[in-house]
NUBA-188374 format. One record per residue (C-alpha): residue in one letter; x, y, z. Coordinates in steps of 0.001 Angstrom, whole numbers, padded with zeros to 6 digits, m for minus. Layout:
# residues N
<rest A | east X | north Y | up Z> $
...
***
This chain:
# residues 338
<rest X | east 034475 | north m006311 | up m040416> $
<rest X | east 035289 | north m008624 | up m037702> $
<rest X | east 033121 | north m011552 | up m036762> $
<rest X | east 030313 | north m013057 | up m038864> $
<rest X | east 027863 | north m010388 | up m040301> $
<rest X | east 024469 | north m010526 | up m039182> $
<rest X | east 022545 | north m013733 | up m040551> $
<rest X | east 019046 | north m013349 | up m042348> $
<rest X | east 016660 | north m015367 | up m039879> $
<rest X | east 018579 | north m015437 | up m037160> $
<rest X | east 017370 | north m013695 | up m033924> $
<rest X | east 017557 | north m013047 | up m030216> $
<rest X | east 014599 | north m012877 | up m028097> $
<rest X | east 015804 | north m011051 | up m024607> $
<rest X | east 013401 | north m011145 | up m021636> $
<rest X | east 011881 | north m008549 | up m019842> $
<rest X | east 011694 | north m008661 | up m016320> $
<rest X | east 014748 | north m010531 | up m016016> $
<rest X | east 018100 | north m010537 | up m013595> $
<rest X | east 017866 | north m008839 | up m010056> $
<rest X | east 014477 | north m008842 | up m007916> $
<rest X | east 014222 | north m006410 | up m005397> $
<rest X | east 015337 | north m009088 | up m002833> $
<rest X | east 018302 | north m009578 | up m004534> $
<rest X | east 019311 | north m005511 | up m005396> $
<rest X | east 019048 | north m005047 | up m001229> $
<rest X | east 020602 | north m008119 | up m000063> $
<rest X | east 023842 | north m007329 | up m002048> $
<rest X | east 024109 | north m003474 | up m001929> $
<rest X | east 023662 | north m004568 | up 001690> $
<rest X | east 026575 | north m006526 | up 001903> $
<rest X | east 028799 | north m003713 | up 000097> $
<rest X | east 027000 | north m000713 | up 002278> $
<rest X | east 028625 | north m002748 | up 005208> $
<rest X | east 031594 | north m003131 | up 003832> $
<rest X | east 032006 | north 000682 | up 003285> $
<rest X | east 030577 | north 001758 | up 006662> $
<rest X | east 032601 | north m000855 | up 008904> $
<rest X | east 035238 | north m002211 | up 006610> $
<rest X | east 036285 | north m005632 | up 006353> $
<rest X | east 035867 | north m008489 | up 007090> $
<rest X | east 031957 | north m008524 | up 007134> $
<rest X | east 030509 | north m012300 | up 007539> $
<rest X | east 028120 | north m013422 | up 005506> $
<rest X | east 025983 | north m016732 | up 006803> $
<rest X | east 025410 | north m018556 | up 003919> $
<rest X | east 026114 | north m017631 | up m000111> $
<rest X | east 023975 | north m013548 | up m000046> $
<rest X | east 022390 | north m014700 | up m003253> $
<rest X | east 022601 | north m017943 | up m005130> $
<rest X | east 024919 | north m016819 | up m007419> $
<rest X | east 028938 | north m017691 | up m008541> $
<rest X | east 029487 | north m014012 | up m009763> $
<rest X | east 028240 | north m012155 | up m006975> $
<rest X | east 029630 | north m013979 | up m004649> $
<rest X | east 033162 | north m014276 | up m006241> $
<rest X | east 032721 | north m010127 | up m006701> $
<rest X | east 031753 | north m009494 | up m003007> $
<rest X | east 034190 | north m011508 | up m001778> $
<rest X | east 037247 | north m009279 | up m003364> $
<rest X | east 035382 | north m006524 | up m001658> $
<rest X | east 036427 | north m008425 | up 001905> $
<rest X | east 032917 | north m010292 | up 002303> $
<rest X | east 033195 | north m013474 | up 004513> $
<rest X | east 030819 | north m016809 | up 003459> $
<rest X | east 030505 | north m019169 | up 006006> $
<rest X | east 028209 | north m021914 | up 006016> $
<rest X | east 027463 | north m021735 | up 010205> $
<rest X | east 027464 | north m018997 | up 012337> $
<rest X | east 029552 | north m020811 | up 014654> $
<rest X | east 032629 | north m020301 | up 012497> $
<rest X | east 032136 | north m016105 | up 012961> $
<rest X | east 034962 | north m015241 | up 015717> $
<rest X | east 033042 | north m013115 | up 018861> $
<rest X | east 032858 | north m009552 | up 018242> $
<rest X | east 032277 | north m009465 | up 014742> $
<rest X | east 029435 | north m008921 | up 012351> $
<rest X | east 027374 | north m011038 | up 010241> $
<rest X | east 024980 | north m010589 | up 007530> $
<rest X | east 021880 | north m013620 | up 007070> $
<rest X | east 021101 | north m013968 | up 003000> $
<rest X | east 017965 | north m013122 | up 001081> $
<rest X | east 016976 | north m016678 | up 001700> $
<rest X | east 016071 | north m015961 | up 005254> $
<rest X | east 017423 | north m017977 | up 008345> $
<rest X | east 015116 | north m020045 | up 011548> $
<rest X | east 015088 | north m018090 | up 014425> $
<rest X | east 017651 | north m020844 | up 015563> $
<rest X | east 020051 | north m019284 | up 013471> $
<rest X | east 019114 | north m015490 | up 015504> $
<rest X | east 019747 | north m017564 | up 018728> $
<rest X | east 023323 | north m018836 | up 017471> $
<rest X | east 024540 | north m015394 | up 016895> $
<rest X | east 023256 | north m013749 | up 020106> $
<rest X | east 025323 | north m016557 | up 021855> $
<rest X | east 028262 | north m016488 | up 019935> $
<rest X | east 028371 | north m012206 | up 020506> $
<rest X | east 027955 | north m011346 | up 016885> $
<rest X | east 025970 | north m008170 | up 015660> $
<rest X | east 023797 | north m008637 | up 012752> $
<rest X | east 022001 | north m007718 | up 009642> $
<rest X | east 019044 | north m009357 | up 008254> $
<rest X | east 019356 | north m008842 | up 004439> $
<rest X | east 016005 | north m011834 | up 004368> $
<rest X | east 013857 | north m010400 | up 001601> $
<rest X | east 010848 | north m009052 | up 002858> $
<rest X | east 008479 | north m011179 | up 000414> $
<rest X | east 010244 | north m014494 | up 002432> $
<rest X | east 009596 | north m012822 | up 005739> $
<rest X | east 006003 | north m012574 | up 004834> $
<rest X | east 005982 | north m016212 | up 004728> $
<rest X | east 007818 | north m016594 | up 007868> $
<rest X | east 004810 | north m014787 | up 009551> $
<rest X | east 002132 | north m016654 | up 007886> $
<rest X | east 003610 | north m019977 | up 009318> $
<rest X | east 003974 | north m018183 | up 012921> $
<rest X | east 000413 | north m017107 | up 012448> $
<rest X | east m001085 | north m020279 | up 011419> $
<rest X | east 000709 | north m022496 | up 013645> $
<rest X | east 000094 | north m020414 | up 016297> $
<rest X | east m003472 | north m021430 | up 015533> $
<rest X | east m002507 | north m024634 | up 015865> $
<rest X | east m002715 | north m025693 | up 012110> $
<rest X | east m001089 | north m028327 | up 010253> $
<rest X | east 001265 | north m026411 | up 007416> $
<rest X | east 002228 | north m028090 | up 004326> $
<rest X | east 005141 | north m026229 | up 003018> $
<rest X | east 006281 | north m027023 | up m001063> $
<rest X | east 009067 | north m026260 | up m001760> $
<rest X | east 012884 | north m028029 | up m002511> $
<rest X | east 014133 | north m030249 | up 000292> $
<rest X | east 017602 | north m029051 | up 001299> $
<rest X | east 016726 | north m025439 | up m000004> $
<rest X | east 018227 | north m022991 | up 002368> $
<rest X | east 014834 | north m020802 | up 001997> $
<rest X | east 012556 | north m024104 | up 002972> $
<rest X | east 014961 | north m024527 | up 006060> $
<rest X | east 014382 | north m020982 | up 007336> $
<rest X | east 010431 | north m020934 | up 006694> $
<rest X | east 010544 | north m024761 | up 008600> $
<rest X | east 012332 | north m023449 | up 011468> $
<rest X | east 009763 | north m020925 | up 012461> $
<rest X | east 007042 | north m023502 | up 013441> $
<rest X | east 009439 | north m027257 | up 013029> $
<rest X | east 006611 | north m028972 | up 014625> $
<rest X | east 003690 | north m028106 | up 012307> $
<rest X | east 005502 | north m027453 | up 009004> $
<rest X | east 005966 | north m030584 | up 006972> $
<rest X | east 007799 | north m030443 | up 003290> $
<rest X | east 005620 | north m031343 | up 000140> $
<rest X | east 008751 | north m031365 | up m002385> $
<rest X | east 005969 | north m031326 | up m005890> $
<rest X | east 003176 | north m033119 | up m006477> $
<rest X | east 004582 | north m036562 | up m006438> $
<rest X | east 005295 | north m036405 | up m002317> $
<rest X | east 001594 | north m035888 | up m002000> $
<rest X | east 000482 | north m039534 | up m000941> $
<rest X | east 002546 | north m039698 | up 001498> $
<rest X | east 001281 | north m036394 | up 003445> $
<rest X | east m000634 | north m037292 | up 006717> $
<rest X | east m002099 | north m034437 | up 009221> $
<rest X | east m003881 | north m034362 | up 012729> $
<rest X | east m007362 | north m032567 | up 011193> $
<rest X | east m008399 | north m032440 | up 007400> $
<rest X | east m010130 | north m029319 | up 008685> $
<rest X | east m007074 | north m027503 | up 009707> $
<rest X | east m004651 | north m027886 | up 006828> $
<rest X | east m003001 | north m024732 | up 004981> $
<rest X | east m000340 | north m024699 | up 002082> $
<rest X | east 002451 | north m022266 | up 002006> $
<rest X | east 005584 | north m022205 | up m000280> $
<rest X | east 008944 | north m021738 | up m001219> $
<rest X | east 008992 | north m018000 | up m002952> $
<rest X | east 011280 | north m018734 | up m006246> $
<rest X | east 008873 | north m021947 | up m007421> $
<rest X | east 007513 | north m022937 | up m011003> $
<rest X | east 004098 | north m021552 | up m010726> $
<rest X | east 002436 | north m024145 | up m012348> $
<rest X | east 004363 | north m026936 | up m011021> $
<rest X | east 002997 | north m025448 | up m007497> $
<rest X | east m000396 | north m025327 | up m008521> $
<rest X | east m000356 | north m029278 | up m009679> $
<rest X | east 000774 | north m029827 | up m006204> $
<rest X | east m001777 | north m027565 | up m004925> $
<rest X | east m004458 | north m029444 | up m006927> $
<rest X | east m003420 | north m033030 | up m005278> $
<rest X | east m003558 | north m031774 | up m001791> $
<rest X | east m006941 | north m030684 | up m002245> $
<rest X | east m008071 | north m033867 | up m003857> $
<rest X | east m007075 | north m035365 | up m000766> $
<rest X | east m007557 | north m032293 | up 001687> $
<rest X | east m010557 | north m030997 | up 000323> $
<rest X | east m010459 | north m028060 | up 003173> $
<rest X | east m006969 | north m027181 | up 002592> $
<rest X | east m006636 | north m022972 | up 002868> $
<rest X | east m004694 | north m021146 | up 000356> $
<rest X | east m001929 | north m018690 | up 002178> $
<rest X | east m003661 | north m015131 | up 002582> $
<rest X | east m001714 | north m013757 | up m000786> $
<rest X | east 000852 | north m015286 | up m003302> $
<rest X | east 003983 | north m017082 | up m001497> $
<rest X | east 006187 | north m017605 | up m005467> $
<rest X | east 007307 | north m013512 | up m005465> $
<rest X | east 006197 | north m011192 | up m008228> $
<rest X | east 009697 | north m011606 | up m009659> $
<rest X | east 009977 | north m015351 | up m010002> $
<rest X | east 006195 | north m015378 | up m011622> $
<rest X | east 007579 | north m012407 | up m014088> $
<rest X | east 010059 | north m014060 | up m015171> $
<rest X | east 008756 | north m017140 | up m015845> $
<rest X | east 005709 | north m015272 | up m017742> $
<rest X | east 008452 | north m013879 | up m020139> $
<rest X | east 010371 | north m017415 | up m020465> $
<rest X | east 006679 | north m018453 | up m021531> $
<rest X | east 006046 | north m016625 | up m024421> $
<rest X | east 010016 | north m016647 | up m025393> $
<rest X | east 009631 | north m020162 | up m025332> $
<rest X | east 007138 | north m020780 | up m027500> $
<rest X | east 009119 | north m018977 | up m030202> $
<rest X | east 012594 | north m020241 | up m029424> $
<rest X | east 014583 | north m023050 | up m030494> $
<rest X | east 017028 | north m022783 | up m028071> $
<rest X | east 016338 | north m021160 | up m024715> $
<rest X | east 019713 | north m019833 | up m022374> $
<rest X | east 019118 | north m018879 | up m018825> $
<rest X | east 022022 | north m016959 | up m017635> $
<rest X | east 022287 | north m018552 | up m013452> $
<rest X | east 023677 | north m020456 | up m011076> $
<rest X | east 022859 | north m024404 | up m010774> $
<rest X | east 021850 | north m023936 | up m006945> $
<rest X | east 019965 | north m020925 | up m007842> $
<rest X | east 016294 | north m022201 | up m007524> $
<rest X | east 014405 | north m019916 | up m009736> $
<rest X | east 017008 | north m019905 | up m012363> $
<rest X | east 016643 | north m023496 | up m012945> $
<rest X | east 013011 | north m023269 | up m012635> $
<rest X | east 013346 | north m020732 | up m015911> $
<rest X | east 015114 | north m023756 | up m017852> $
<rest X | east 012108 | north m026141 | up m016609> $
<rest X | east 009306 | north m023470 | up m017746> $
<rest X | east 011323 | north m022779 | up m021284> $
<rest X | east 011689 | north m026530 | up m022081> $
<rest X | east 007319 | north m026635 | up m020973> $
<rest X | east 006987 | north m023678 | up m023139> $
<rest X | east 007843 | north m025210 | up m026128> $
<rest X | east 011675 | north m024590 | up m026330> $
<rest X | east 013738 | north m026971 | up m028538> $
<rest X | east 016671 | north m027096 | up m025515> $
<rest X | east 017546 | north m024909 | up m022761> $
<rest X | east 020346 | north m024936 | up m020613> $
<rest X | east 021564 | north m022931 | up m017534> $
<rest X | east 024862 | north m021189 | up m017709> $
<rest X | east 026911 | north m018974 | up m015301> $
<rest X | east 029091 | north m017529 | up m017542> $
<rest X | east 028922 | north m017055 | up m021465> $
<rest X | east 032258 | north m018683 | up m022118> $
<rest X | east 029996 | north m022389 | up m021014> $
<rest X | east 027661 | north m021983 | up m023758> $
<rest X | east 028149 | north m024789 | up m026406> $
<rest X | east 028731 | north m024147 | up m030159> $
<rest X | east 026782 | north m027189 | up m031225> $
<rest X | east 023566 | north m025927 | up m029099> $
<rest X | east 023394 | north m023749 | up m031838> $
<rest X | east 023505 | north m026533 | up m034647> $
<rest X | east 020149 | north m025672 | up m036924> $
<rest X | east 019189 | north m022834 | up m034678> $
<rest X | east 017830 | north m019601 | up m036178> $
<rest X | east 015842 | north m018214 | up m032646> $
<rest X | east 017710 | north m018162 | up m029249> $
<rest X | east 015617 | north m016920 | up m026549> $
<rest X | east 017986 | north m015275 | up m023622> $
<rest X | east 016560 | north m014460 | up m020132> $
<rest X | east 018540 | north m014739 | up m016134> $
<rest X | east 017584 | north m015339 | up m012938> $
<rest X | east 016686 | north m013012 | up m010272> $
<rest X | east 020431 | north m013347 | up m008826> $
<rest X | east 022304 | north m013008 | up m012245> $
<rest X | east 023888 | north m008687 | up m012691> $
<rest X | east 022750 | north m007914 | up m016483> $
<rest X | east 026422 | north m007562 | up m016884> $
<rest X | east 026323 | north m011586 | up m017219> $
<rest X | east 023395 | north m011344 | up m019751> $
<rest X | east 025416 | north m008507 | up m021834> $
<rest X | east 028707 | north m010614 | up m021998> $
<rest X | east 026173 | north m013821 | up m023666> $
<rest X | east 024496 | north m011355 | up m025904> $
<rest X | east 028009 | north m010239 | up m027194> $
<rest X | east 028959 | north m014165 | up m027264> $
<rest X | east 026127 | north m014683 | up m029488> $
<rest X | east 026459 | north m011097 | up m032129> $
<rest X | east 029581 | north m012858 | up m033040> $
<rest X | east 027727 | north m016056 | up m034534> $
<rest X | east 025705 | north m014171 | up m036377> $
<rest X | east 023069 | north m013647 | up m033978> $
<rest X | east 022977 | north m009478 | up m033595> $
<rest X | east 019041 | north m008898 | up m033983> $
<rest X | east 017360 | north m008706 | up m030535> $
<rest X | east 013950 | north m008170 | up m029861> $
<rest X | east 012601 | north m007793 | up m026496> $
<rest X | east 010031 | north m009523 | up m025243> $
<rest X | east 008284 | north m007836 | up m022058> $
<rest X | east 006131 | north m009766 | up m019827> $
<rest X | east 005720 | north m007187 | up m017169> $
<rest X | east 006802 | north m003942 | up m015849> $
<rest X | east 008681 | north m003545 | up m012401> $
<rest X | east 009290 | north m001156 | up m010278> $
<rest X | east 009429 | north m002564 | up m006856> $
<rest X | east 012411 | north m001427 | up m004465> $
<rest X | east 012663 | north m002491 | up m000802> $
<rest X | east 014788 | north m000183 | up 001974> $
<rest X | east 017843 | north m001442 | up 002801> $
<rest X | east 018050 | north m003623 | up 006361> $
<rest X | east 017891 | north m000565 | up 009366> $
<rest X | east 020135 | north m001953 | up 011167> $
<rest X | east 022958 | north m000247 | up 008978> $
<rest X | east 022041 | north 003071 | up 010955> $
<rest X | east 023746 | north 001857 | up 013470> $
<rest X | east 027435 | north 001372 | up 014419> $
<rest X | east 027752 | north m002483 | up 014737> $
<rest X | east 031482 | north m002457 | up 014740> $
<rest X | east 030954 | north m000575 | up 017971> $
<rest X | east 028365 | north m002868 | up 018944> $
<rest X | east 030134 | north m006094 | up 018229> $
<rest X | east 033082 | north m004980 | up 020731> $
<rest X | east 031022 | north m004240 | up 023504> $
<rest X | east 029161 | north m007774 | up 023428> $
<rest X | east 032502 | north m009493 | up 023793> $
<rest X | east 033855 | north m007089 | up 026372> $
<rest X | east 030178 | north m007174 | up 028295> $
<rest X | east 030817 | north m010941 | up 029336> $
<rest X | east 034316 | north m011231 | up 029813> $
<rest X | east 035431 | north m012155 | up 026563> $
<rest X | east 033724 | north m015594 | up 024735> $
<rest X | east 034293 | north m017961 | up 026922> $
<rest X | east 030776 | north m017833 | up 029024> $
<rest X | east 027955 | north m020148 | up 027674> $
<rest X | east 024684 | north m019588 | up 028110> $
<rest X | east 025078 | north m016567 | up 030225> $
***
């Protein structure tokens, strides 16, 4: 028999919901429908999901990342992420005669349209979420002047607004929930008339899986969220393990950077990945771990899912066609502002 046999004690608690959101499954079959329909290259603005794999895997397929849309030659086609771009960014594209696909998840659009909405009523908007987050610059850029950041509950004193009486709270979707709520708590102390947004801003997949890491937690000496370090909600899962009781927990991309001395005196090792993470990632740390001994694995469901979002419509249409014609329409590039 190769490897070590199965240790008495030792155990592997698996989370359920974990890996891909609904967000996530459209964004990227997005980016290879595209592919198929128009061949390569296909831009992408910005990383399609915060995650190494995916991105590394797409990018064999003849995906394009770019970090501006100003580096997409004229006539071609580019995709915005899941994380949802200002309408800037919509702007840049029309001028620089690129067709487009918005693979923005649908539950970060909703919060787009609630900061439209509300500052279109003229309210101050206190957005929490991460500063630098591409998801917080998006949401910002709807409504720049009445959106101000609240990055947790510590940037609270320093909030100021125009009326006490016309204050609302929105957020990032891929938060801790109870990090948020602390936050939420302080701005009422001090806003008393603060308004909740309409319905929850943190998705139904980030407050799954962090349900799941909860009661994993509890039970788990060591805690491994399969995820990528500028993946939001994955290292929210580590945060919400290490709260739940977890000995340790540590974010890794691949199995190959999981430690052998994390498991020093370990007998429980709670497994769960973020809503960017392909299970394939989760299988190859499961097999990582059956070979130390650790081959019992119990699930632990927090939740059932079965949310799927249509893919972005405007793959119905024939962009490569389009793309041409908006660089032959104006005489080639070379005509600002026309």
């Amino acid at each position: 028999m190769g490897g070590m046999t199965a240790s008495p004690g030792r155990r592997v608690l698996l989370a359920a919901p974990r890996g891909y959101c609904a967000g996530v499954d459209r964004a990227v079959i997005a980016v290879e429908k595209a592919l198929e329909q128009y061949g390569a290259p296909v831009y992408v603005r910005h990383e399609i999901v915060h995650n190494k794999y995916v991105v590394q895997t797409l990018e064999k397929k003849g995906a394009v990342f770019v970090e501006q849309t100003e580096e997409v030659p004229p006539g071609n086609i580019v995709m915005f992420s899941a994380h949802g771009v200002a309408p800037v960014v919509h702007e840049e594209a029309e001028r620089g005669k690129l067709a487009t696909i918005d693979a923005t998840c649908p539950l970060v659009t909703k919060v787009h349209k609630e900061a439209v909405r509300f500052a279109d009523d003229d309210y101050d908007i206190l957005l929490i979420g991460h500063e630098g987050h591409e998801e917080v610059i998006g949401t910002s850029g709807e409504a720049p002047d009445h959106i101000q950041l609240v990055d947790g509950p510590e940037d609270v004193a320093k909030v100021e607004v125009r009326d006490p009486s016309k204050v609302v709270w929105l957020s990032q979707t891929t938060l801790s929930v109870d990090e948020t709520m602390e936050t939420v708590d302080a701005l009422k102390d001090k806003f008393p008339q603060l308004i909740s947004p309409p319905s929850d801003d943190i998705c139904y997949a980030t407050q799954n899986r962090q349900l799941a890491v909860k009661q994993m937690g509890a039970e788990a000496d060591l805690v491994i969220v399969v995820g990528s370090r500028n993946s939001s909600n994955s290292v929210r899962l580590v945060e919400v393990a290490k709260q739940a009781g977890a000995r340790d927990a540590y974010l890794v991309d691949f199995a190959d950077e999981i430690d052998e001395a994390w498991l020093e005196g370990v007998t429980t090792v709670g497994v769960t990945s973020g809503a960017s993470v392909p299970d394939i990632l989760v299988e190859q740390v499961l097999e990582w771990l059956s070979q130390r001994g650790f081959e019992d694995v119990e699930i632990v469901k927090a939740a059932e899912e079965s949310i799927i979002f249509s893919l972005p419509k405007e793959l119905r249409r024939d962009l490569r066609e389009e793309a041409v014609s908006l660089v032959a329409e104006r005489g080639g590039s070379g005509t600002p502002g026309a």
